[in-house]
C-alpha positions as CSV (number, residue, x, y, z in Angstrom):
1,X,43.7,-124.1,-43.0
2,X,47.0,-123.5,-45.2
3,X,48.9,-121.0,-43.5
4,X,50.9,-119.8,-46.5
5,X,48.1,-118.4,-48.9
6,X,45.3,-117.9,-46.2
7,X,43.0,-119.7,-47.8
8,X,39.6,-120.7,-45.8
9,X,39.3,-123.7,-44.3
10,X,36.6,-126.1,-44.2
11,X,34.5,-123.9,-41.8
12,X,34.9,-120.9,-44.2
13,X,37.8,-118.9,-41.9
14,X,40.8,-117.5,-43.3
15,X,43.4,-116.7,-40.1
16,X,43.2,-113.5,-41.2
17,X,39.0,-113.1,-40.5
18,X,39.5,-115.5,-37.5
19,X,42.1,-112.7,-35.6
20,X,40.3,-109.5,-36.8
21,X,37.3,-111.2,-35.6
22,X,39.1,-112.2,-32.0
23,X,40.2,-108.6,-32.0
24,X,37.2,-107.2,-32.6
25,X,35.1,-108.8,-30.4
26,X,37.3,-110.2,-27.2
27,X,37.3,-107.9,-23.9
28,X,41.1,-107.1,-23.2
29,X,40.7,-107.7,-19.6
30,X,39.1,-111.4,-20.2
31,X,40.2,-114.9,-21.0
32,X,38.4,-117.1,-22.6
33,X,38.3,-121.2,-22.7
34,X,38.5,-122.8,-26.5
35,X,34.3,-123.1,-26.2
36,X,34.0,-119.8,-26.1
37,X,36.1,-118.6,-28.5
38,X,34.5,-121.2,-31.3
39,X,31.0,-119.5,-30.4
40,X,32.8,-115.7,-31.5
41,X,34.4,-117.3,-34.2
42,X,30.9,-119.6,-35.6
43,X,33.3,-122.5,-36.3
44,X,34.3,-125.9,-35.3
45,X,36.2,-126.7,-31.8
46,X,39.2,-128.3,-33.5
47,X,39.1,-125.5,-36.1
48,X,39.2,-123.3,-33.2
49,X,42.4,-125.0,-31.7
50,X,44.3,-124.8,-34.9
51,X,43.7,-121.2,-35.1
52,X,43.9,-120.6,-31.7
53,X,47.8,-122.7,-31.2
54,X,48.7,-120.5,-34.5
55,X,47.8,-117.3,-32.7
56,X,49.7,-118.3,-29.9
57,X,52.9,-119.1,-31.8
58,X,52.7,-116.0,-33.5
59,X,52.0,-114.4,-30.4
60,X,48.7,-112.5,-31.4
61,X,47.3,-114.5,-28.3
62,X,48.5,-115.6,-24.6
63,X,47.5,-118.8,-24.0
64,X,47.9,-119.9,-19.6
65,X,46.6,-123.0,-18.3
66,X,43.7,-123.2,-16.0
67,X,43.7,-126.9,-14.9
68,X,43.6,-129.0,-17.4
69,X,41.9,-126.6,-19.7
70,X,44.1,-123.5,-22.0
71,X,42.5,-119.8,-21.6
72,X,43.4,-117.7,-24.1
73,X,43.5,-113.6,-23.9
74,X,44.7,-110.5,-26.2
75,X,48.2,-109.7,-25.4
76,X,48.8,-107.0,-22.8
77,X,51.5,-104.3,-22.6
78,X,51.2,-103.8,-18.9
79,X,50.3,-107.4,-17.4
80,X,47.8,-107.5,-15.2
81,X,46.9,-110.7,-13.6
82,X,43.2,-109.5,-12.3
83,X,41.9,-110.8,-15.3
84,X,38.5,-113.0,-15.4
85,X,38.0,-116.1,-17.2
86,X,34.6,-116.3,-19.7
C-alpha cells in the first residue's frame, strides 16, 4: 500500500476504496475483530491490518482491545459503550 499516491496494493485496494467501503458497510453501533473486517473488505488479513492501523492513526477508526484481540468501530460523536462485538 503506498500511502502517498493511493495506489492499490497487492490485493487490489486503494485506502481510499478500503474506508468508503468500511463506511459503507459497517453498523455504527458494532465492532468488529480484524476477520471480519477482511471478509467486508475481500482482502488479505495482513492487508487488512495495514489498512486497518492506518485508519486508526488517522482516526477514521477506534480501535479497543478485547483480550488479546483489537476490535475496531466507526468513530462516535456521543460514546456509547453498549456497543456489540461481530
Amino acid at each position: 500500500m503506498d500511502k502517498h499516491n493511493n495506489q492499490p496494493d497487492s490485493d487490489g485496494m486503494t485506502l481510499e476504496k478500503a474506508i468508503l467501503t468500511l463506511k459503507k458497510k459497517m453498523n455504527p453501533r458494532t465492532a468488529y475483530y480484524t476477520t471480519a473486517l477482511a471478509r467486508i473488505l475481500g482482502i488479505s488479513i495482513p492487508a487488512t491490518r495495514r489498512y486497518l492501523k492506518t485508519m486508526d492513526n488517522l482516526g477514521l477508526l477506534d480501535a479497543k482491545r478485547d483480550g488479546r484481540y483489537k476490535v475496531y468501530a466507526l468513530p462516535e460523536k456521543d460514546t456509547n459503550e453498549d456497543m456489540e462485538i461481530s
